[in-house]
Residue, then its C-alpha position, 0 to 999 in steps of 0.5 A: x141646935x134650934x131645941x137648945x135656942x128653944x129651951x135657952x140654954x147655953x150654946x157655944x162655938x167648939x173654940x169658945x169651949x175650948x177657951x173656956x177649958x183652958x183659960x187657967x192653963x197654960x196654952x201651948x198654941x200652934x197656929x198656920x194654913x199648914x203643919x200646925x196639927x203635927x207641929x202641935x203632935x210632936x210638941x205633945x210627945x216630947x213634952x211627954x216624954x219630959x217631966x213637965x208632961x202636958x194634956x193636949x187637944x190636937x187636929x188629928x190622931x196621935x198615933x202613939x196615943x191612937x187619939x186627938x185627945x189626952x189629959x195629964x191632970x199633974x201638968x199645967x200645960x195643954x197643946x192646943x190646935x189654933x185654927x185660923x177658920x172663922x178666926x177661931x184661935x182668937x178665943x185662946x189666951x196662949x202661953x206660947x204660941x207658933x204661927x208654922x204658916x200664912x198663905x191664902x185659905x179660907x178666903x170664903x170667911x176672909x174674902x182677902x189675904x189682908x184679912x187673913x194675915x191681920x187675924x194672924x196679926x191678932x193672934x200673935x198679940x194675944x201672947x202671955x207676956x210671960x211666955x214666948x211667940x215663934x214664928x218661922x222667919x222664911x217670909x217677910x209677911x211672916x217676920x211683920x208678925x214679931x213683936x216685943x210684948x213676950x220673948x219672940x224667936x224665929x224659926x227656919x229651915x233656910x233663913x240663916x239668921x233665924x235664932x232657931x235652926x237646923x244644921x247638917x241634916x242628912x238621910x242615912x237608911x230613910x232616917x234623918x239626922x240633925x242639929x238643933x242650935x239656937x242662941x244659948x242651946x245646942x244640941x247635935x246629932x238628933x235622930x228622926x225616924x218620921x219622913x220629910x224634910x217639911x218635918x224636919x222644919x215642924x220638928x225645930x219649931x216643936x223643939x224650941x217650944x219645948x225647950x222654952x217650956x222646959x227650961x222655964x220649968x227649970x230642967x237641967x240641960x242634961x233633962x232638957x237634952x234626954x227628953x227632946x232626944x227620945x221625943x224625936x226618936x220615938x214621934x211616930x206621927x199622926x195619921x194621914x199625915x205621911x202616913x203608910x198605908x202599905x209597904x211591901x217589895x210591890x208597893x208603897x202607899x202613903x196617905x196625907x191630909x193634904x189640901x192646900x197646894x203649898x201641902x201637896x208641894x211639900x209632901x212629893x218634894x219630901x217624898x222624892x228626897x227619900x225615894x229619888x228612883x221612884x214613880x209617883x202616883x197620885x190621888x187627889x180629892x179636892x176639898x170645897x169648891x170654894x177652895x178649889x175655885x180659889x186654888x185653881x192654878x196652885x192646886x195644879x202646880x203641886x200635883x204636875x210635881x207628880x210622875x202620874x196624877x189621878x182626881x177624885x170629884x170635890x168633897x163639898x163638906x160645908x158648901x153647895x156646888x159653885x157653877x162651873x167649879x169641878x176637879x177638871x178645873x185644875x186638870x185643864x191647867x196641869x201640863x203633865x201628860x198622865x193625869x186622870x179625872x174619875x169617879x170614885x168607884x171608878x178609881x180602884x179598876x184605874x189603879x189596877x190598869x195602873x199597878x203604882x209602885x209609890x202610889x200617894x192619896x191626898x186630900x181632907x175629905x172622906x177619901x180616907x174611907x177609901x184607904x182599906x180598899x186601896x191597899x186591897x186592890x194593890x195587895x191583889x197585884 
């Protein structure tokens, strides 16, 4: 970087880029603290799955795809991440865009949730007047983003009067079934073979997306129908994101990105539906001190949801320690009684001692690295 401001040449942040690549295409833009990067994946797929087609530039690894990046040069359509950090996803022009999300993150770039919430505020406004805003209607600081520049929807799993929703969900064998109505489209029994309810709630914001994009395209209902019902069968998902590691008679090991308490909460509570008998154990990695700092009690919350809790020391990626800021801060405000706090090398001889028959890594760092060895020792038991 210094050689480049040396030499004067151009240098830009990877959003100003991403602005730049995109601003003849239309943007399809999901936004939020949580569930935008495999709101983002599903919206990819189907779209995929239809004749319109799309190019994508995703958060994380499409597992169809086995990468965060494709390009469909006969598509107008690009789906694109909208990362609220350092107010990134304000150099985007969306087409449409979804705010999944707002809850209290990245407080070392906005010090407030104020701030947070009017850069969301921002965000939506920067919509095509021409395209469509959705924004999941649960709350009411959610419903204060609405406006009527474009065509806005809202979305939810348990507000009624949203105009897109779900209906008769059930659980047959670990799949998921539903139907999806909104005012003028109906569409019942919809098969979902990727895990948790939280999903369900990204697949009807990624669902309405695509059948706004589709009928502006001009597809039937019946075109419209056929791909929407093959993208959701066939979504795979993305790694670490509800990912399986390992599933034997023995064990299930699932990984996840979770890193926000409101994440956390929604895996286990996901998790438990589909396996109501079994023993949830836990890793955690904190990610930043700042976050953890801020998260304290939260973070704690989501992970006494757990039957047994294990933290890993903070990942400090970006930041120097913060005094006093550890991953025994949150185990101090845990009231379940089996939990741990170990160093890494420390984790696999715990796990073996433990022998977890749902076991469950968490975290944004590089616990990820750690996947492998996990499912070894495991496999060993």
């Amino acid at each position: 970087m210094q050689r480049v401001k040396a030499l004067q040449l151009p240098l830009l942040k990877r959003s100003q880029l991403l602005g730049k690549i995109t601003e003849n295409k239309k943007v399809l833009a999901v936004a939020g603290t949580h569930g935008k990067t495999t709101t983002c994946g599903m919206i990819a797929h189907i779209l995929s799955c239809s004749s319109v087609g799309c190019s994508a530039f995703l958060g994380g690894i499409l597992k169809s795809r086995q990468s965060n990046f494709f390009y469909n040069a006969n598509s107008d359509y690009v789906v694109v991440e909208a990362d609220e950090y350092d107010r990134s996803f304000l150099n985007l022009k969306p087409f449409a865009s979804v705010v999944t999300s707002i809850d209290p993150d990245h407080l070392d770039i906005y010090h407030n949730y104020s701030n947070l919430h009017k850069a969301f505020e921002n965000f939506a406004m920067l919509t095509n007047k021409d395209g469509m805003f959705l924004v999941k209607s649960a709350r009411s600081e959610m419903r204060e983003l609405m406006h009527d520049k474009c065509f806005t929807q809202t979305y939810s799993l348990s507000d009624a009067n949203a105009s897109c929703k779900v209906e008769n969900v059930r659980v047959e064998e670990g799949t998921y079934f539903f139907d999806y109505c909104d005012n003028d489209f109906i569409l019942k029994n919809i098969e979902m073979n990727y895990p948790g309810r939280h999903n369900i709630e990204n697949m009807l914001a990624a669902i309405a997306v695509c059948n706004f994009v589709m009928k502006k395209e001009s597809l039937s209902i019946e075109q419209r129908e056929k791909a929407i019902r093959e993208g959701v069968r066939t979504f795979s998902g993305m790694q670490r994101r509800l990912d399986y590691i390992l599933k034997d008679e023995k064990h299930i090991f699932i990984d996840d990105y979770a890193h926000h308490p409101e994440e956390i909460s929604a895996t286990i509570s996901s998790l438990r539906e589909m396996y109501p008998t079994k023993h949830f154990t836990g890793v955690f990695q904190p990610h930043l001190y700042s976050r953890t700092k801020d998260l304290a009690e939260g973070f704690a919350k989501s992970l006494d949801l757990l039957d047994t809790a294990i933290l890993l020391p903070i990942y400090p990626a970006r930041e120097l320690p913060i005094e006093g800021v550890s991953s025994e801060m949150i185990v101090e405000q845990m009231h379940l009684q089996d939990k741990h706090c170990v160093a890494k090398q420390e984790l696999y001889s715990l796990l073996q001692t433990i022998n977890p028959e749902f076991l469950i890594t968490f975290g944004a760092g590089d616990i990820d690295r750690m996947l492998q060895e996990i499912a070894k020792t495991l496999q060993q038991l």
